[in-house]
SEVEX-403550 format. One record per residue (C-alpha): residue in one letter; y, x, z. Coordinates in Angstrom, 1 decimal. Layout:
+------+--------+--------+--------+
| type |     c2 |     c1 |     c3 |
+------+--------+--------+--------+
|    A |      Y |      X |      Z |
...
+------+--------+--------+--------+
***
This chain:
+------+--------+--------+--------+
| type |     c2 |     c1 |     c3 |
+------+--------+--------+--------+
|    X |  115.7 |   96.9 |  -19.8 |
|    X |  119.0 |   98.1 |  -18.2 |
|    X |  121.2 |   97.0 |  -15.6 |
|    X |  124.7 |   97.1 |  -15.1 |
|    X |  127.1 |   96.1 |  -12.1 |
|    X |  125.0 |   93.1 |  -10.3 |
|    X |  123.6 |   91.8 |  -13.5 |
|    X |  120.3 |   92.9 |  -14.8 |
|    X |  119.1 |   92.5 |  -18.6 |
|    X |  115.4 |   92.1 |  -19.8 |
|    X |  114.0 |   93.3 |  -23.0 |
|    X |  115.4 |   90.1 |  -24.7 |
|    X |  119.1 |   90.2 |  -23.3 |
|    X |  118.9 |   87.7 |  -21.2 |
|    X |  120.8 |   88.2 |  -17.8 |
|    X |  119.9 |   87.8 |  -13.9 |
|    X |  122.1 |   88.1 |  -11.5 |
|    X |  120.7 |   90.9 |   -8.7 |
|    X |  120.4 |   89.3 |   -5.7 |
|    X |  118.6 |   91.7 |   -4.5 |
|    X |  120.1 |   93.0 |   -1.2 |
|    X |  117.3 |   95.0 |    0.1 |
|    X |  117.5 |   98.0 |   -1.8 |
|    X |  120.5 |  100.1 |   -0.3 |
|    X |  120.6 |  102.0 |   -3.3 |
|    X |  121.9 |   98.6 |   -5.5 |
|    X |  124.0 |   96.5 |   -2.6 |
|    X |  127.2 |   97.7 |   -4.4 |
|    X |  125.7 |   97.1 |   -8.2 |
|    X |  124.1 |   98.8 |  -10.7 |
|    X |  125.8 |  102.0 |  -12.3 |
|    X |  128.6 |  102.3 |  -10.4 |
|    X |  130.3 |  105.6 |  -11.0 |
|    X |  131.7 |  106.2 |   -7.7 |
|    X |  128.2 |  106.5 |   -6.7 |
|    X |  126.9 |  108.0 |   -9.0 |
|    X |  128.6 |  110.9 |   -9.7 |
|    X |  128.3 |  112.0 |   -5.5 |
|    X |  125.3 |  111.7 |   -5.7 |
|    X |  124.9 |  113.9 |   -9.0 |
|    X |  127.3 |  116.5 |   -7.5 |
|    X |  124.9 |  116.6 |   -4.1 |
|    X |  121.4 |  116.8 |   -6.2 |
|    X |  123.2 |  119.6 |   -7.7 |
|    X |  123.9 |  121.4 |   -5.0 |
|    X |  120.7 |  120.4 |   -2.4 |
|    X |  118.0 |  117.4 |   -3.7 |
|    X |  116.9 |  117.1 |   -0.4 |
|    X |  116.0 |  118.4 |    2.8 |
|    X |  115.0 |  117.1 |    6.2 |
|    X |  117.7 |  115.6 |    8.3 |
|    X |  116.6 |  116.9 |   11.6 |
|    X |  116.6 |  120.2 |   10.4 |
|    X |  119.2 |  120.6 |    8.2 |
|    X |  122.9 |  119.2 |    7.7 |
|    X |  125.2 |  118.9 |    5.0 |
|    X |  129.0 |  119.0 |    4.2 |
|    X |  129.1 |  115.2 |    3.3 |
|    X |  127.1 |  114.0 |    6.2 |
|    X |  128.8 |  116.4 |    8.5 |
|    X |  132.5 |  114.8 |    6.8 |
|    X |  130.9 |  111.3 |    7.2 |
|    X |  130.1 |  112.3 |   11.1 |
|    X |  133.6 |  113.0 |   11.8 |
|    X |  135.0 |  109.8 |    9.9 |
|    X |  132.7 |  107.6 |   12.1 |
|    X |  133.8 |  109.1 |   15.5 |
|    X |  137.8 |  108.7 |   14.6 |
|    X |  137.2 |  105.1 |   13.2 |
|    X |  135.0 |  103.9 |   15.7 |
|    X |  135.8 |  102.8 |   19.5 |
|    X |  134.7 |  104.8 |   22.2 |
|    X |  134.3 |  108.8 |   22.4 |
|    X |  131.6 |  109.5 |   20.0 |
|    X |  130.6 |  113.1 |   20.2 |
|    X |  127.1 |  112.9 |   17.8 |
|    X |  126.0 |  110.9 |   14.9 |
|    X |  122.0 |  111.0 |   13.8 |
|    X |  121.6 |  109.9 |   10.7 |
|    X |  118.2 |  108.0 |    9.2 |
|    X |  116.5 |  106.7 |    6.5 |
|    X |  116.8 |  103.2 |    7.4 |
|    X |  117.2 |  100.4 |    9.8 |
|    X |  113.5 |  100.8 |   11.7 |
|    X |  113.7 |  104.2 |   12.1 |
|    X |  117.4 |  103.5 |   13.3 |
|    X |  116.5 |  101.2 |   15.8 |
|    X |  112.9 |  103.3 |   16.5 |
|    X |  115.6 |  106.1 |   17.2 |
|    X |  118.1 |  104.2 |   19.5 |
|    X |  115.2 |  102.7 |   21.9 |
|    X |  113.9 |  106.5 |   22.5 |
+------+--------+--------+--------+
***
C-alpha cells in the first residue's frame, strides 16, 4: 500500500520492516525528503541522459567532493549505474 521511512504497510495496515538493502534507491528509507526533493529539482531540469556523454552540475559538484575527501590525487571520477558495471569499468 505505502511505505514510509524503513517500514512498509500492506493493504491491511500491517507493518514490515524493509530489509531490503538491495535497492539503492530505499537503503536510506522510504520517502525521505532530502532525497526526494533533489531528485525532483534534477528531473526537472534533465530526466536523464547518458553518462558518457553528457555531465551534470550535481555529478560534476559530487566529482569535486570525492577528490578533496579522498586520499590520493584524484584527477577524474566515472560515474555508473551500479557495482558490476563499476567493477566491469575498473578491470578495463
Amino acid at each position: 500500500q505505502y511505505a514510509k521511512g524503513s517500514w512498509i504497510v500492506d493493504h491491511s495496515g500491517k507493518r514490515y520492516l524493509d530489509g531490503c538493502s538491495g535497492a539503492v534507491t530505499c537503503n536510506l528509507g522510504h520517502g525521505v525528503q532530502e532525497v526526494i526533493e533533489p531528485l525532483k529539482e534534477q528531473l526537472d531540469a534533465v530526466s536523464f541522459v547518458y553518462r558518457s556523454q553528457f555531465t551534470s552540475e550535481p555529478a560534476e559538484q559530487l566529482a569535486e567532493l570525492l577528490a578533496e575527501w579522498l586520499p590520493g590525487d584524484l584527477n577524474w571520477s566515472f560515474f555508473v549505474n551500479s557495482g558490476s558495471e563499476a567493477v566491469e569499468t575498473a578491470m578495463k
